[in-house]
DRENBADREN-916261 format. One record per residue: residue in three letters; y, z, x of N, C-alpha, C, CB in turn. Coordinates in Angstrom, 3 decimals. Glycine has a CB too. Layout:
// residues N
  residu    nnorth       nup     neast   canorth      caup    caeast    cnorth       cup     ceast   cbnorth      cbup    cbeast
     Ala         Y         Z         X         Y         Z         X         Y         Z         X         Y         Z         X
...
// end
This chain:
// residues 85
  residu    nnorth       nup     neast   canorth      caup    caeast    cnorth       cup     ceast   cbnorth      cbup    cbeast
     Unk   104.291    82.239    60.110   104.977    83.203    60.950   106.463    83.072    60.680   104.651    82.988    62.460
     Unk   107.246    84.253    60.082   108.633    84.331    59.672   109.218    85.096    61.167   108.854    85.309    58.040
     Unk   110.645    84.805    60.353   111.414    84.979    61.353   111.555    86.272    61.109   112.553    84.186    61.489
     Unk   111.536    87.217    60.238   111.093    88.284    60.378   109.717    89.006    60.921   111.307    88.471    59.496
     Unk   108.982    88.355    60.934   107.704    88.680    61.840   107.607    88.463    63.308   106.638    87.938    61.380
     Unk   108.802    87.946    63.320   109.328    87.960    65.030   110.135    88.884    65.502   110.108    86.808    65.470
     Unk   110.975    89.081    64.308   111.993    90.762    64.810   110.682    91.820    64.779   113.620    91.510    63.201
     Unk   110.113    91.699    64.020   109.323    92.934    63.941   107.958    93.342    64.685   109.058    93.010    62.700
     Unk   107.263    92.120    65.480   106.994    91.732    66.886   107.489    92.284    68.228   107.329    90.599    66.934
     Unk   108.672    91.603    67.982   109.943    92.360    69.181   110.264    93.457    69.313   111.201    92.070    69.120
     Unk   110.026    94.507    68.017   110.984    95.522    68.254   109.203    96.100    68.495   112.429    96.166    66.882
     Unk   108.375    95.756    68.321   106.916    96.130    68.668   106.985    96.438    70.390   105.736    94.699    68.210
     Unk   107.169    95.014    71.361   106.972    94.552    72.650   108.220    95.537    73.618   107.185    92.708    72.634
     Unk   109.156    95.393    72.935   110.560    95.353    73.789   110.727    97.015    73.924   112.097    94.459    72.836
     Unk   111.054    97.466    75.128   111.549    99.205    75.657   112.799    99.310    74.814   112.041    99.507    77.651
     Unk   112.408   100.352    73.917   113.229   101.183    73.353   115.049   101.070    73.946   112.461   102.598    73.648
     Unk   115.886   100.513    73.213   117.533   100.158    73.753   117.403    99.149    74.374   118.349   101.139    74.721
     Unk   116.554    98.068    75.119   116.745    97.124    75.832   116.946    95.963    74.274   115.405    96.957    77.098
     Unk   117.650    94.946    75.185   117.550    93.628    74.107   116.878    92.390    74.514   118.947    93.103    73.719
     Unk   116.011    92.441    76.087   114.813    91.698    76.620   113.613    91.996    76.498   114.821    91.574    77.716
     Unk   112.923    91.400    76.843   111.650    91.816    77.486   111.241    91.304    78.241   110.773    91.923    76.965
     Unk   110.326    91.829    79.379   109.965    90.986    80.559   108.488    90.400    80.538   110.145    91.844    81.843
     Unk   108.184    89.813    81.611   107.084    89.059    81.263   105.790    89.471    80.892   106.911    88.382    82.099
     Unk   105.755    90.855    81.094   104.195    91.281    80.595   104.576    91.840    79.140   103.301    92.655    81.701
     Unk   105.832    92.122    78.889   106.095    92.062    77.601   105.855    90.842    76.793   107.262    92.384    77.502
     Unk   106.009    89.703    77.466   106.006    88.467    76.750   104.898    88.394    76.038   106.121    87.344    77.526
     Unk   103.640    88.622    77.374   102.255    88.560    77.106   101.611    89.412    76.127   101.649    88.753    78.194
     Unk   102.634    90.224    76.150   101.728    91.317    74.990   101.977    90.949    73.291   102.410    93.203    75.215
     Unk   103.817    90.332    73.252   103.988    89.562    72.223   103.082    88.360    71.701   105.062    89.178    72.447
     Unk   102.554    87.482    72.761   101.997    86.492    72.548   100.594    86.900    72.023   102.085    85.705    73.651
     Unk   100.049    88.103    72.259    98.682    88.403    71.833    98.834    89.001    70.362    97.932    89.461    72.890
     Unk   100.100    89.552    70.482   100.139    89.873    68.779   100.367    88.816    67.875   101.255    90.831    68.368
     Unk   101.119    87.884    68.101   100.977    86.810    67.725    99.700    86.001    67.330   101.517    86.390    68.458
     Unk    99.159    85.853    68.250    97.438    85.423    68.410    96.855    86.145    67.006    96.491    86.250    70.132
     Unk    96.489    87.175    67.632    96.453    88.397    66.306    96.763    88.014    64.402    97.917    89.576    66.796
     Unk    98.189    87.976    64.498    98.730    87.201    63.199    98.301    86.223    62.778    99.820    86.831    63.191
     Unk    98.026    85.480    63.829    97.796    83.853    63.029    96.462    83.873    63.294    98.627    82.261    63.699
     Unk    95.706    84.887    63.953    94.329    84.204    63.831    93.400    83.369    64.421    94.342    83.729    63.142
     Unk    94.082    83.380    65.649    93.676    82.252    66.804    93.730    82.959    68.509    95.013    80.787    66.671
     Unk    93.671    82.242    68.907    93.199    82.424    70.619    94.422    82.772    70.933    92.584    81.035    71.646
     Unk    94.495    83.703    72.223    95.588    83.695    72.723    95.692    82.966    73.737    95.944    84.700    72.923
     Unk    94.891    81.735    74.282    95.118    80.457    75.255    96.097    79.713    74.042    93.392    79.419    75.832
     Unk    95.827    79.361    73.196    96.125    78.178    72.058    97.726    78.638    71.613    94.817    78.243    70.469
     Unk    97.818    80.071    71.588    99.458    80.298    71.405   100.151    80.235    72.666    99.855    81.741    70.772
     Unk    99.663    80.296    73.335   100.121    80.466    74.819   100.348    78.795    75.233    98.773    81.380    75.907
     Unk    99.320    77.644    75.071    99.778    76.595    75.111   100.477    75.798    74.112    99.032    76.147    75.459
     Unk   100.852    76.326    73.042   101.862    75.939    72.157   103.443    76.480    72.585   101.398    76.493    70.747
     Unk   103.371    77.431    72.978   104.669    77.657    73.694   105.004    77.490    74.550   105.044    78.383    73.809
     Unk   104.143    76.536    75.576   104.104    76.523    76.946   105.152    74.869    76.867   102.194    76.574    77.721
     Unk   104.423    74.122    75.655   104.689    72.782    74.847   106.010    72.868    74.444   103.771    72.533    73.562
     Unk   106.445    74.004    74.104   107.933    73.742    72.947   109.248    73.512    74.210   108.416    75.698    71.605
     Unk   109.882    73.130    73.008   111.222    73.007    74.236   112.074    73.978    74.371   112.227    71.906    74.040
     Unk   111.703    74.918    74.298   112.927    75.937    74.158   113.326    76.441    72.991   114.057    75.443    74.586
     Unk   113.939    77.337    73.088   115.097    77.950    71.810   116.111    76.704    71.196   116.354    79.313    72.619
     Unk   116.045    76.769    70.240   117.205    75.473    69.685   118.566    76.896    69.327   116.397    74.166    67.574
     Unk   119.591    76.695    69.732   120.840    76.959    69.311   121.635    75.993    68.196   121.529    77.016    70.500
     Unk   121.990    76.684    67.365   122.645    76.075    66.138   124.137    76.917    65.527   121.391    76.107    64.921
     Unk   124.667    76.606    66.723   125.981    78.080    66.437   126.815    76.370    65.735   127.163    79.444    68.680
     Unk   128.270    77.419    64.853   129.166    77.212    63.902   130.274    76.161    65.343   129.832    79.029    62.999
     Unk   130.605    74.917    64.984   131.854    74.572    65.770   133.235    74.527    65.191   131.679    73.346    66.284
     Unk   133.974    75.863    65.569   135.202    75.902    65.105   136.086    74.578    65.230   135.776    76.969    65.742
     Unk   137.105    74.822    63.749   138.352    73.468    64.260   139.285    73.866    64.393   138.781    72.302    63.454
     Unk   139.769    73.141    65.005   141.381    73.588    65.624   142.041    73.496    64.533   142.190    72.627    66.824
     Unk   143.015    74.493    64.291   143.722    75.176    63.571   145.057    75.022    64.285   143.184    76.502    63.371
     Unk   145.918    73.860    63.784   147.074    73.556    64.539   148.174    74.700    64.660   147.661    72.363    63.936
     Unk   148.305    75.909    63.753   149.963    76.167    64.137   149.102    78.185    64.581   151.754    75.844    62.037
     Unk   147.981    77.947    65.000   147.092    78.774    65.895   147.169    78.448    67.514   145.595    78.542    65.396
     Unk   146.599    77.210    67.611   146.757    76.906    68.617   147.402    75.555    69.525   145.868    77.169    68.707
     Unk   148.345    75.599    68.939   149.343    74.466    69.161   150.981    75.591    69.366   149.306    73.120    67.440
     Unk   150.613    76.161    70.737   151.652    76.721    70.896   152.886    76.706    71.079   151.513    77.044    71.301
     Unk   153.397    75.211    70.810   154.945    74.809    69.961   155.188    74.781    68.765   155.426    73.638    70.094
     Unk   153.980    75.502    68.185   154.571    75.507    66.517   155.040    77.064    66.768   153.138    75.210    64.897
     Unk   154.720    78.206    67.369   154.377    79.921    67.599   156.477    79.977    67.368   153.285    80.630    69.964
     Unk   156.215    80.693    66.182   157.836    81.000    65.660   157.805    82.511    66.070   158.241    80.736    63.710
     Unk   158.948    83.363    66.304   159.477    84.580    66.359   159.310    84.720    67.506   159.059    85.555    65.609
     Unk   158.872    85.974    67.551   158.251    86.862    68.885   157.667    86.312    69.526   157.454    87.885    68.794
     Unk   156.548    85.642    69.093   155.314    84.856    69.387   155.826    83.637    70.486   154.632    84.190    67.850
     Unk   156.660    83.192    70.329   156.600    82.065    70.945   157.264    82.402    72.070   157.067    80.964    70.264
     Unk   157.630    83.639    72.378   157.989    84.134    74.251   157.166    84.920    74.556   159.408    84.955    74.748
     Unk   155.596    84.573    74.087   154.944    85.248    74.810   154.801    86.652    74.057   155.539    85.218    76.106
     Unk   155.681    87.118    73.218   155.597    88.463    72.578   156.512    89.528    73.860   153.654    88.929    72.291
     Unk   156.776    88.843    74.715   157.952    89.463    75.513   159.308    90.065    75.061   158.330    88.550    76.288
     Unk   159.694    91.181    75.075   160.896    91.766    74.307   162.364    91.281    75.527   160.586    93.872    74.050
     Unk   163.341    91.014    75.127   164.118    91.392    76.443   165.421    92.386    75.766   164.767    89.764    77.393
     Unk   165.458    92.936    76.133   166.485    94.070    75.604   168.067    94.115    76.185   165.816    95.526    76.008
// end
């Protein structure tokens, strides 16, 4: 099961413009699933019941000193971008 066979699952389950689905949506995903792989839909249902969740794996930016180290901010920048005339 790809991760494209999950977008394409989803866009199966999920109401047209929404970016959820609710729980009898879930259920209906989980049977297509079942479906795909060929097995029960108790057995996918307790494999996901098992997992821990979504894993997140986002990018951790680095600080970028004369970005955000606002005593380096030369010109304009460093009053704020305030003009005084």
């Amino acid at each position: 099961f790809t991760p494209m066979d999950a977008d394409i699952l989803f866009a199966k389950v999920v109401t047209k413009g929404q970016r959820r689905i609710d729980y009898q949506q879930f259920e209906d995903a989980l049977g297509l699933v079942a479906a795909k792989k060929g097995a029960e839909i108790g057995e996918v249902a307790r494999v996901v019941s098992r997992s821990s969740g979504p894993v997140m794996n986002a990018t951790q930016m680095e600080n970028v000193r004369l970005h955000d180290d606002r005593s380096t901010y030369t010109g304009i920048h460093s009053t704020d971008g305030r003009h005084s005339l």
